[in-house]
N, C-alpha and C positions, 0 to 999 in steps of 0.2 A: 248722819253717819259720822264719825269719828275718823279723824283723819289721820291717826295712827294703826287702824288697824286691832281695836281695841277691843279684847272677847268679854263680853260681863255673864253673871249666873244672871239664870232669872226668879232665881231665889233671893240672892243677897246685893243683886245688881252692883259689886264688887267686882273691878278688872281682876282678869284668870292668874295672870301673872304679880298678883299680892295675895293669892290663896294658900293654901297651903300645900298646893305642888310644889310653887317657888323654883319654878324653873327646871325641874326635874319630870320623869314620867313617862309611860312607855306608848305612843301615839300610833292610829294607823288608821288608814284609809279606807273608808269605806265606797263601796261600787254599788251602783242600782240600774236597773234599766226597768219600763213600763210599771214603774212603782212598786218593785222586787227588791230587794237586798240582793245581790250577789249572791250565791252559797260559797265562792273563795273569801268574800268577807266575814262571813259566821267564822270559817275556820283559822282567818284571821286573828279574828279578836282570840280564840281560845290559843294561838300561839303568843298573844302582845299581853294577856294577862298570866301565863304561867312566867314570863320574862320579867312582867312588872312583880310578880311576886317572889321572884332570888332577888330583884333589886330593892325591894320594901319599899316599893313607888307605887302610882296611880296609873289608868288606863284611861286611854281617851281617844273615841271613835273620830273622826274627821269626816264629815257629809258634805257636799255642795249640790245642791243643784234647785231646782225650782218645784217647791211641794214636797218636800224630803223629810221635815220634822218627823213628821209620823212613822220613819220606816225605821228610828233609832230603836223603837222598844220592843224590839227585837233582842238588843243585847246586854238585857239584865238579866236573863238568861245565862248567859257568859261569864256573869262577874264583872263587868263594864262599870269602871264608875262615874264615867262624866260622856257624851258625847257635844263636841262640836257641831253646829249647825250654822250653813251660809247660805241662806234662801233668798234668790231674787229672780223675778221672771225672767232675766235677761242670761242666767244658768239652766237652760233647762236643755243645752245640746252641750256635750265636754268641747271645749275650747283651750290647748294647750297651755298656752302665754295667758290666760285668764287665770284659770285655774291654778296655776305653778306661783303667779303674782297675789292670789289671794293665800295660797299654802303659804307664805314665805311673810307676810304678813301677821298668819297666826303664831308662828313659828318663833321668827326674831327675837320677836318680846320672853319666850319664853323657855328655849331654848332645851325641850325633852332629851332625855336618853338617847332614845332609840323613835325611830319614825318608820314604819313599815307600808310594803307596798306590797300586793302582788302582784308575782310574775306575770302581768296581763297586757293587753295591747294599751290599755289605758297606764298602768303601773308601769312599764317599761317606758312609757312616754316622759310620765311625770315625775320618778323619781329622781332620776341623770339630771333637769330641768335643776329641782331643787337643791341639789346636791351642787351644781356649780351657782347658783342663785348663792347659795349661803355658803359656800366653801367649807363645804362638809363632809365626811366622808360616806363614800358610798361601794356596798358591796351588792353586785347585783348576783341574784339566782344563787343566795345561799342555802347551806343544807342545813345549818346548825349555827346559833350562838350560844356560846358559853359565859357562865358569868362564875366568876369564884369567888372565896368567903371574902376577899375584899373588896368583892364587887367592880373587879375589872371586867373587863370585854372583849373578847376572842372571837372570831367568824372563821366557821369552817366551809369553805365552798368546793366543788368536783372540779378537777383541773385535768388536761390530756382526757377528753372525750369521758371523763369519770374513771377515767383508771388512775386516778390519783387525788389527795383532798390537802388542798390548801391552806393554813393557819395563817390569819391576821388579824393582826392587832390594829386598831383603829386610833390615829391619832388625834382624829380630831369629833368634835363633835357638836351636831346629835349625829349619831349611825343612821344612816337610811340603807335600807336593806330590801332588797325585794328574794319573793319567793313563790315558787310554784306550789299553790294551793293544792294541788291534783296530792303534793308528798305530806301534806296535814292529814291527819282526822279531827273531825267536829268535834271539842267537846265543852262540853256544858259546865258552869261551874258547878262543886257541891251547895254550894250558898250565894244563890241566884242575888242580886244586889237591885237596888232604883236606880236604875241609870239618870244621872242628874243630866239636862237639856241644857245647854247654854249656848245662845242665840251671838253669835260673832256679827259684830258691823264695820266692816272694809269697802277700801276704796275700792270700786269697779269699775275699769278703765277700758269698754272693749277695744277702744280705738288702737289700743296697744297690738292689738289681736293682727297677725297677716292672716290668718285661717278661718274660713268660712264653709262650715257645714252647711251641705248641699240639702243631700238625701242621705238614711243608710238604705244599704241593699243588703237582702237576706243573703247571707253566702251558701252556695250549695253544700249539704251536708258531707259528697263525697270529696270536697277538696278543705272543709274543716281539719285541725290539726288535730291527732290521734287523741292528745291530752284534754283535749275540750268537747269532744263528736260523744253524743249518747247513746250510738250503735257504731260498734267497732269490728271490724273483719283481719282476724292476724294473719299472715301466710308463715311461712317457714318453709322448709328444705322438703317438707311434701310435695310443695307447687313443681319442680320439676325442671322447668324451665319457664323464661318469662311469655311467651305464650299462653302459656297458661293463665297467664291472668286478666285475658279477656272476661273469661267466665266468670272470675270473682270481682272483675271493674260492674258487671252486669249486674251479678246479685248484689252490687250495693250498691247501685242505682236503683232498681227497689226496694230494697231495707231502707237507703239514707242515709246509707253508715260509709266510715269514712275506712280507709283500706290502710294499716299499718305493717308491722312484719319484726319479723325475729334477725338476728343480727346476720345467719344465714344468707334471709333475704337479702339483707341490703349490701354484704360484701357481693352475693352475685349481680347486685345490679337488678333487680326487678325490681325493686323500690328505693323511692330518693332517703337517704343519710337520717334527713328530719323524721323520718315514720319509722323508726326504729323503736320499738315498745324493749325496753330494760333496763338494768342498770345503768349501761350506757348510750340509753337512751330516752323515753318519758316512760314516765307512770302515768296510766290511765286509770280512770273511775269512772268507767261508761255503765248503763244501764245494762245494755248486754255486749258482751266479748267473744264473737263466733273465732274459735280460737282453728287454725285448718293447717293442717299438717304440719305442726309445731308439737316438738315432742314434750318439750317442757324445765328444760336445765333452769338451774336453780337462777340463773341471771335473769330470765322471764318472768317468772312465776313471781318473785319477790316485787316486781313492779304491776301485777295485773291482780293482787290482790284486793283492791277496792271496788273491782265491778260487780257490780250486783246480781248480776247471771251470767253463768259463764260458760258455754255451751263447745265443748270439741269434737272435732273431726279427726279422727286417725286410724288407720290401718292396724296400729298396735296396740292391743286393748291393756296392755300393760307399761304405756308410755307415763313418765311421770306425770304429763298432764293429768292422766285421769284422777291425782290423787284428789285433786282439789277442783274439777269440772264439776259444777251440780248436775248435766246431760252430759255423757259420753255417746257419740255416734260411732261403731266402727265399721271402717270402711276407707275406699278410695276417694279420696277428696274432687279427681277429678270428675269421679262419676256421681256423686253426692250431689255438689254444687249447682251443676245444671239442674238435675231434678227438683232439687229446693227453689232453685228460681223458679222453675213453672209452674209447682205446685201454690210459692206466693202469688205467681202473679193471677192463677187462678180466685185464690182468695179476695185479692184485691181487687178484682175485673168490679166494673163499675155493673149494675145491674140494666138490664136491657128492658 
């Protein structure tokens, strides 16, 4: 191994940093778990390659972990044209101080544009890391970078709970930036490229490590957070009072879904600040969206556009939710709710 930390192709076995990036290029991190990609990293790359292309630079995936080569080719698909890989058995649990100490490694020497993360419990860990590692700047939970015909760089991020958008100019660099995948869409390049594989050899130090991965434990689906839960249950001004959401704590204890709410909800206090589904609060992309006595104001609606089924409950068959519900139910949310639960748990009952 090379004791600088030193990336070669395995084409031209030529260090990364005498190629023809030269130091430049739009870099981003890639997440996997049980030999998955991420889906925030697909959408990733198709935000780190439309960037690298206002900047007339190169794109380049960042992998670590143990057994990962294989999950790169995935993103020539994307338009990807180089990916990073750090495979050694001793990566195959995220380890902060490891991992931030091998980032910073590839980094140094090379010194990209822009370094991307997302907004994830891993990205949130490791980006701030790197960011004081190399005394760089970092904008965390951006909505937007801008780049202009001179190729400066501008980050717009939501300030005062999203009722406001912040302009900054980066003085230093690379940018490391993180962002909630949930406000991407995937997309694909026109002219899918070979993503070129180059195999990094860095120092690995764990003993640097104070963190020690135990076990993970599955988290229960109804205390996952709105923006990541792949059955979601909304309340709004329906519910009534918070009593009322016995009934809806229930049915998503058998659906699995996590319980969020309209901004209603959470000024009254039935639901905590974080499960606020809007503008000013998360976007979700859940599989399905039982949406229950939310009528539908344009602040909603503009962030629950990516679920995939979206199913409401209302009393008023002409609430604007319905415009864009693929199921409308009309009706009493209170009296709906219960029935749905018994009738799933019917379905579900284990056979005798």
């Amino acid at each position: 191994m090379s004791e600088h930390g030193e990336i070669t192709s395995q084409e031209t076995d030529v260090p990364l940093n005498r190629m023809e990036t030269n130091g430049t290029g739009v870099w981003f991190f890639i997440e996997h778990k049980d030999d998955e990609v991420d889906e925030g990293s697909l959408k990733l790359a198709g935000e780190a390659r439309l960037l690298a292309d206002k900047l007339g630079q190169e794109t380049t995936g960042i992998i670590i972990g143990s057994g990962v080569e294989g999950l790169v080719g995935r993103f020539g698909s994307y338009g990807i044209d180089s990916a990073i890989v750090v495979e050694d058995d001793r990566l195959g649990s995220y380890i902060g101080e490891t991992y931030v100490d091998i980032l910073s490694q590839l980094v140094e020497p090379n010194r990209p544009s822009i370094i991307l993360f997302a907004a994830s419990t891993i990205g949130n860990d490791l980006a701030p890391r790197l960011a004081a590692k190399l005394e760089a700047a970092l904008v965390a939970n951006y909505t937007e970078i801008e780049i202009d015909k001179e190729r400066k760089i501008t980050v717009r991020k939501a300030i005062y709970g999203g009722n406001a958008q912040a302009t900054i100019a980066p003085l230093r660099s690379p940018l490391i930036g993180t962002i909630d995948t949930q406000s991407l869409s995937e997309q694909k390049a026109k002219s899918p490229k070979d993503t070129r594989v180059r195999k990094a050899s860095v120092r690995i130090e764990p003993k640097t490590s104070t963190t020690k991965i135990i076990d993970y434990l599955r988290a229960d689906p109804c205390a996952v957070c709105v923006s990541e839960a792949e059955i979601v249950i909304g309340v709004g001004k329906g519910l009534g009072c918070v009593e009322n959401l016995d009934a809806v704590e229930e049915l998503a204890r058998v659906m699995g879904a996590s319980i969020g709410g309209s901004r209603r909800a959470t000024d009254e206090r039935w639901i905590a600040d974080e499960r606020r589904i809007g503008l000013t609060g998360k976007t979700i992309t859940p599989r399905l969206y039982l949406v229950c006595g939310i009528s539908g104001a344009f602040h909603h609606t503009l962030s629950i556009k990516g679920a995939n089924l979206k199913v409401a409950v209302n009393k008023d068959v002409n609430a604007p939710i319905a415009k864009m519900a693929d199921l409308m139910i009309v009706g009493d949310m209170q009296e709906i709710i219960p029935e749905l639960t018994k009738q799933l748990r019917e379905i579900i009952k284990p056979a005798t």
